[in-house]
C-alpha positions, 0 to 999 in steps of 0.5 A, a space after each residue: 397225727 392224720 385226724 389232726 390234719 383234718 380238724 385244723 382245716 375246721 378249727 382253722 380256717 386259714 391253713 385250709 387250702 384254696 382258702 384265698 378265694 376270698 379276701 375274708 378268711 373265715 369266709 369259704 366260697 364252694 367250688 363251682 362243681 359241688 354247687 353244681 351236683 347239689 343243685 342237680 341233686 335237689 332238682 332230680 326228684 322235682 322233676 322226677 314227681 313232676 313226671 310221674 304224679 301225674 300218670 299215677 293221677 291219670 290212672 286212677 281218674 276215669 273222666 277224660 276231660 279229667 285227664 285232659 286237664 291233669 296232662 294240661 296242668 301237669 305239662 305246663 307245671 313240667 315246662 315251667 319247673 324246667 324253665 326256673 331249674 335250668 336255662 333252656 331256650 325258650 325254643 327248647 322248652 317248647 320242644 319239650 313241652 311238644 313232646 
């Protein structure tokens, strides 16, 4: 049967293939790709709220210092989280920053 296929990858786990990795065999180590894409994944909406908090903050607040400070913070929490999420050059991250 097809469905049986499947379940005898979950239940076991050395008829999976490329299960070699690994000297363990209950031990599977992901591929790099789907590592990848779910990193993306998780930092996609950080950055995302990292870019539009802080114009939703600026339209409600009158004070120009006030948002003057909000641009500050928010630029620099933006240059920081691009820093730590991926691995930018300090030089590209100035660029960013600048921009």
């Amino acid at each position: 049967m097809m469905s049986d296929v499947g379940l005898t990858f979950v239940f076991h786990p050395e008829q999976r293939p490329n299960s070699n990795i690994s000297r363990d065999q209950n031990v599977h180590i992901y591929p790099r790709d789907a590592t990848r894409l779910v990193a993306r994944t998780v930092a996609t909406p950080i950055i995302i709220v990292l870019v539009l908090v802080p114009v939703i903050i600026c339209n409600a607040v009158e004070a120009v210092t006030t948002r003057l400070a909000i641009i500050i913070l928010a630029t620099s929490a933006f240059v920081t989280a691009l820093g730590l999420l991926t691995r930018g050059h300090v030089l590209e991250l100035v660029m960013t920053g600048a921009t």
